[in-house]
N, C-alpha and C positions, 0 to 999 in steps of 0.2 A: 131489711135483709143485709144489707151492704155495713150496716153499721155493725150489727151481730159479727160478720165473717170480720171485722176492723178490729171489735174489739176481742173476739176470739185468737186472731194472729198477735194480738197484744201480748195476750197470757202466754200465749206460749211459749213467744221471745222472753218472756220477763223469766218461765219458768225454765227455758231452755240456761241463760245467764246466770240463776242461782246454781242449776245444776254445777256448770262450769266453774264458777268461782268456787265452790263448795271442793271440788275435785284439785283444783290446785293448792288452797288451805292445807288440806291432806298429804300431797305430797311434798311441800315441805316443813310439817310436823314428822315425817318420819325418812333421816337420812339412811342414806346405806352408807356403810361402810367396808372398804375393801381392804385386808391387809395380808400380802403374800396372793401368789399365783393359785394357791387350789383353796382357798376359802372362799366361803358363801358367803351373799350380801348379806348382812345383818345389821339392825334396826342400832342406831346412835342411842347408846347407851351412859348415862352423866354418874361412872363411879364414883365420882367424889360428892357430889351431893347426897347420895342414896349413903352409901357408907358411911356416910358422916350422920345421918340418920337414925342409921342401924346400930354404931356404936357411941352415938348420946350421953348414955347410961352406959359405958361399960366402966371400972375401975381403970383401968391404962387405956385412953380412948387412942393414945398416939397410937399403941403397937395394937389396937384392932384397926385403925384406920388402914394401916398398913397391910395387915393381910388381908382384910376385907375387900381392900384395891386389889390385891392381884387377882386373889378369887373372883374379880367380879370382869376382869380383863380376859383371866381365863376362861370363865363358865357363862360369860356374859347372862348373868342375875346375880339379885342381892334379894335376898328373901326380906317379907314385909315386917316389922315391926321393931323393937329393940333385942329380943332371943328368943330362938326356937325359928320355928316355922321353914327349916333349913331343908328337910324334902319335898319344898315347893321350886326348889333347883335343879333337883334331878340329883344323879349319883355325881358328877361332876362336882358339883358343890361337896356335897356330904362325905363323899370317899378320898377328898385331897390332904395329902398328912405330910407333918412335918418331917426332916430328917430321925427323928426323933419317935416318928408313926405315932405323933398327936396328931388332934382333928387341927386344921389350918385355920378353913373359914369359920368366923363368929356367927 
């Protein structure tokens, strides 16, 4: 009996420990970021890797890199693939225009 409740408190610490570690893993896989007095934390976002991504394949990758970053600063996303997929960002993404009321982001 005594050995059952020994190795019963066993698991539970071993199970209790993964829990734990598992939970810290997580919180730093996902930073916040604060910029300005009334903004919301939001999840650290790597625009230059994703936009470099995104525009791969574009014919002037220099000047989509370019907008791609700001749109991605501003709307925090960069939609998935090399084009299209762009109201997977929401209007934010999709409704930003240039001086000119071209579409901005690629």
């Amino acid at each position: 009996m005594a050995s059952r409740l020994l190795l019963l408190a066993v698991v539970l610490v071993f199970c209790i420990a993964q829990v734990s570690a598992d939970a810290e893993v997580e919180d730093h896989e996902t930073k916040a970021v604060v910029k300005g007095p009334n903004r919301r934390l939001l999840p650290y976002l790597n625009c230059e890797g994703l936009c470099r991504a995104r525009c791969s394949l574009h014919s002037r990758p220099n000047r989509c890199n370019r907008a791609c970053g700001t749109c991605c600063v501003r709307c925090k996303c960069v939609p998935p693939g090399t084009a299209g997929n762009r109201e997977v960002c929401g209007s934010c993404y999709t409704d930003m225009t240039t001086h000119g009321n071209r579409l901005k982001c690629p």
